[in-house]
C-alpha positions, 0 to 999 in steps of 0.5 A: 142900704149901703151896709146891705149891698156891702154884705151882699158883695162879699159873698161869691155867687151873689150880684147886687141889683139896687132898684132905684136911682144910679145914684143910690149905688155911686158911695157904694161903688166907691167903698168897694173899689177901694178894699175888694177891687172887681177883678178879685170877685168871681162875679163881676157886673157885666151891665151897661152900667160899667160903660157910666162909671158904676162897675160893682153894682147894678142898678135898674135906674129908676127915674122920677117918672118911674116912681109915679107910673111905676117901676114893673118894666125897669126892674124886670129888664134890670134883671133880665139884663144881669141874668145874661150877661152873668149868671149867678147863683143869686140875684139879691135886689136891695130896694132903694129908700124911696120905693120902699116908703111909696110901698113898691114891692119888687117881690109881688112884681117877681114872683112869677119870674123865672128866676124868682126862686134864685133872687133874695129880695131886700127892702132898704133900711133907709137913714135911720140905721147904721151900715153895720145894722144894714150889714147885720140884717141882709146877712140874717135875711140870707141865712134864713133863705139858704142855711140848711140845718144839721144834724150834729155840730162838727167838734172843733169848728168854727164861723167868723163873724163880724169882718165885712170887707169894707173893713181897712185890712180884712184880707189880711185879718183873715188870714191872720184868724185862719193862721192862728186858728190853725196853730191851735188846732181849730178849723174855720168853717167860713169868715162870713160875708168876706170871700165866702161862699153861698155853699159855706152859708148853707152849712153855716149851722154845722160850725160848732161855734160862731166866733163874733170878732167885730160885735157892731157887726157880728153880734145880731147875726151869732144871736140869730144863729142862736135861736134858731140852729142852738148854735153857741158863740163868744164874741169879743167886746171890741176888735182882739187888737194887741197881745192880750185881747187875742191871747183872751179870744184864743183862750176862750175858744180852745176852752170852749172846746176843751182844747189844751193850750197849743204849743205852737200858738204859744210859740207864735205868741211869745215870738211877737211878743220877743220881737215887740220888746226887741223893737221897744227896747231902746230906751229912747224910743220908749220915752218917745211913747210915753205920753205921745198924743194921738188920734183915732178915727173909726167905728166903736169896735176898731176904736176901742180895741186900739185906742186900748193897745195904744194906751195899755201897751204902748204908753200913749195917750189918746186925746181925739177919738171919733166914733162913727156909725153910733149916734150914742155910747154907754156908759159901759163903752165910755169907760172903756175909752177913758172917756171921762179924761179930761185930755180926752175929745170923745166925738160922734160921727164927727163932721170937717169942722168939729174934727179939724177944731179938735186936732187944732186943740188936742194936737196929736202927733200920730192919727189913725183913721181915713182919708178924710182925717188925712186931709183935714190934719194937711190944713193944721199948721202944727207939728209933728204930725204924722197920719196911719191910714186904717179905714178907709175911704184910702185917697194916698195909700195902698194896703198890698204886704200882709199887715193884719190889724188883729192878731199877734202879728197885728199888735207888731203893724200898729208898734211898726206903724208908730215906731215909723213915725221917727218921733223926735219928741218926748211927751210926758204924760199929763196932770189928768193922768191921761 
């Protein structure tokens, strides 16, 4: 559920009404607050939710009693409520899990509402899938009602998908996307549920390609597009994080459409790539690297696409990884992480005690990943240690100066973050080979 009102909040035009309990919007409420603050959105919740703390999503407050005898009046007036006091261009209702396993159907009690042809009705996934497929299926659902076909591709044009907003830095990775898409000759239609707009999805199917960044995310929906307006796509296999995986995407794309290399994208490449070495050179900072534990924390795409620059460019070694938001990993994925390493600690959706246990044994000098890291590793009596925050929920820092994490200039954030730790140390790489 929490994935679907996420998707929905990154388009302008939409509000969110759960119907259900007020606690089903607080998490929700919170991961918002944190990366898409209220006043950025041009539709904000004027609901008497506001004045209890939920200023994001509405809700038609659903009570135990409710539940027995019925939701009809509480959902009829949750919209009638938000329909005054913020007209929008679509109403999307989100059915919270317990009504969508006692069988309410909020559509049969709206159909003859005034505005039942403006409200997108969704049934909640519950607990069995991840955000990213919640995400995933609320925008397919989307597409379905409001994209129009088209009549022909526009040549050199494409959609970005795959970077919802409950993701660390997506202001910046978009416009990191956009400058460099630009540089080479290639227009963006829409980045997908990230400030984009319900006339943007209308004309979704004109794009001549979709371009999948984050494939949790992305990938179902390209597909979907796929079957239905023929409409290609090329996705990454994890975030483009670091020189070589955004010099393969923007290759692949210009190829897609015959496209010669852009001389002034080659130019940016080779400026990062010259202020990297710059930075690098130092032979004191280099030893610094070699072999330098550290830590990332987040879901598969983001972990991968890092962990890969930290080892591959940088020299360091990766010895915790924890994936979220996966119950299993492939073999295939395994070895992308190098998790068959016997200095690695690979870990699912990990809980306090597993992570802290973990940074207790392996030690990192530097981890990446969320508030909840960051507070773990403060209990740790070793050092150094350093914490990057890069997902959130974000307790202590704040994201404001342009520092994409995707991109050219997001390999020189990720070399800025590590060189900011001012290691003291050397850390020879281990036996194993890490």
């Amino acid at each position: 559920m929490a994935g679907a009102i996420c998707a929905f909040s990154g388009i302008d035009g939409i509000d969110v009404l759960v119907n259900g309990p007020s606690s089903c919007t607080g998490f929700t409420n919170g991961l918002l607050d944190g990366c898409h603050p209220l006043q950025e959105r041009n539709s904000a919740l004027f609901c008497r939710l506001a004045q209890k703390g939920h200023p994001r999503i509405s809700c038609s407050e659903i009570t135990d009693t409710d539940v027995i005898l019925g939701i009809g009046d509480k959902l009829v007036q949750a919209v009638d409520l938000l329909a005054r006091k913020r007209p929008c261009e679509c109403i999307a209702i989100v059915n919270s899990c317990s009504l969508s396993l006692i069988g309410e159907d909020a559509s049969n009690i709206l159909k003859d509402h005034a505005l039942s042809d403006h409200i997108l009705y969704l049934e909640s996934t519950g607990c069995s899938k991840s955000f990213a497929k919640g995400f995933s299926e609320a925008i397919i659902q989307l597409i379905g009602k409001v994209a129009e076909p088209q009549a022909k591709f526009l040549d050199a044009t494409v959609n970005i998908l795959g970077l919802p907003i409950t993701q660390y830095s997506w202001k910046h990775d978009i416009r990191e996307l956009r400058r460099l898409m630009t540089l080479g000759g290639i227009r963006v239609n829409t980045v997908l549920a990230a400030q984009s707009s319900l006339e943007e999805i209308r004309r979704l199917p004109a794009a001549g390609l979709n371009v999948v960044i984050n494939p949790d995310y992305g990938l179902s929906i390209a597909r979907f597009l796929e079957e239905r307006y023929r409409l290609p796509y090329v996705a990454t296999e994890r975030m483009p994080i670091g020189f070589d995986a955004t010099r393969t995407l923007m290759d692949r794309i210009l190829g897609f459409f015959n496209l010669p290399a852009a001389g002034e994208l080659e130019e940016e490449e080779h400026r990062c790539r010259k202020e990297a070495v710059l930075a690098l050179s130092h032979s004191q900072r280099t030893d610094f690297l070699r072999g330098l534990p550290v830590a990332v924390f987040g879901e598969y795409d983001f972990v991968s696409g890092l962990s890969l620059f930290l080892r591959e460019y940088l020299g360091c070694r990766p010895v915790i990884l924890g994936i979220k938001g996966r119950e299993e990993v492939s073999c295939g994925d395994a070895r992308v992480l190098d998790a068959d390493s016997e200095d690695m600690e690979l870990m699912l959706n990990p809980d306090a005690d597993h992570a802290l246990a973990a940074f207790r044994k392996k030690r990192p000098v530097i981890t990446f990943g969320s508030g909840f890291e960051e507070y773990l590793l403060a209990q740790t009596d070793y050092s150094p240690k350093f914490f990057v925050q890069t997902t959130l929920p974000g307790f202590n820092h704040s994201n404001l100066v342009y520092r994409p994490y995707i991109g050219y200039t997001g390999a020189l954030t990720f070399i800025d973050a590590v060189l900011d730790c001012k290691l003291t140390h050397r850390y020879p790489y281990s036996e194993s080979g890490g």
